[in-house]
N, C-alpha and C positions, 0 to 999 in steps of 0.2 A: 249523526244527529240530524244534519241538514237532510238527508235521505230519508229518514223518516217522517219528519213534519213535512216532504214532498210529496213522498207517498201516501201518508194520512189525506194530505190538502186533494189529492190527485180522487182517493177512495171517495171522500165526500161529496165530490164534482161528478164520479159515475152515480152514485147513489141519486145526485137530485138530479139527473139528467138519464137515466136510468131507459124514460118509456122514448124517449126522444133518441136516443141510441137506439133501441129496440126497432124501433119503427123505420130510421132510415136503413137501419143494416136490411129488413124485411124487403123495402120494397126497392132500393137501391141495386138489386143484383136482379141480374139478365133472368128472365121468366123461361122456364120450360116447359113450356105447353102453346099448344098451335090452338089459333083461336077459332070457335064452332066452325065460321065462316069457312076455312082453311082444314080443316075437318072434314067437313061436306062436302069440298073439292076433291080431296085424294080419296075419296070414299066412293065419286061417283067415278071416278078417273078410273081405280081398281075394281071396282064392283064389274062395269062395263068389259075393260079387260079379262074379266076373271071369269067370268059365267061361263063363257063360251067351252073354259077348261073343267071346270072344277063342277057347275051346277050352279043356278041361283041359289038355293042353301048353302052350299060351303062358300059359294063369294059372299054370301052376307056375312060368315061367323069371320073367312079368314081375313076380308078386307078390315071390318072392325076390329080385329086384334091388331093386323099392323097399323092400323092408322093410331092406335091407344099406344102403341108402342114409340112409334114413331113421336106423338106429341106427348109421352113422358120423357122422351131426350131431345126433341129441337124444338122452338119459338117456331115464327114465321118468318124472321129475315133468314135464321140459320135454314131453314127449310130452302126456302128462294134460293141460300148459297149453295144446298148440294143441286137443286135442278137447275143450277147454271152452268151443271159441270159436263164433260162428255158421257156417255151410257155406260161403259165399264165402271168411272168412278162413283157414279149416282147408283149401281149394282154397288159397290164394295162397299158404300158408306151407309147403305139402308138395308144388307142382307141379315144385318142380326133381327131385324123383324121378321124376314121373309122365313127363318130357320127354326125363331122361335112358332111362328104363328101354322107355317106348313103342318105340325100335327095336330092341329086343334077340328081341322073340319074332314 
């Protein structure tokens, strides 16, 4: 009986605290996405490198897919942590871009 009037009292207290929960769980967890500014870096960083191979067209379409890839799974400190790493690992942790985006241009 004590379990239930705990869990009723517990139900009541989510219900008036409801949007307040909502809101910290929202904005309280680590963002995924790399801000414009950081965006436009790796965009001119790969464009640059990439023309010389692929074309000014296909460095426009493939850099924009990896950089859209890329800032659907790292922030900007996550980002900083893989280019702090040596070149083999900073290849192994950003090639699911490079494999997805390679057929697109």
């Amino acid at each position: 009986m004590i379990f239930y009037k705990k869990l009723a009292k517990s139900v009541s207290m989510i219900k008036k605290y409801k949007y307040l929960l909502i809101f910290i769980l929202l904005f309280s967890s680590k963002s995924h996405a790399l801000s414009p500014e950081y965006e436009k870096e790796l965009y001119i960083g790969c464009y640059t490198n990439s023309k010389a191979y692929i074309g000014a067209d296909g460095a426009k379409i493939y850099c924009q897919c990896t950089v859209d890839k890329l800032s659907a799974k790292f922030n900007n400190e996550q980002m900083d942590e893989v280019f702090s790493k040596e070149p083999d690992e900073i290849q192994q942790l950003t090639e699911f871009a490079t494999i997805e985006c390679e057929g697109n241009n």
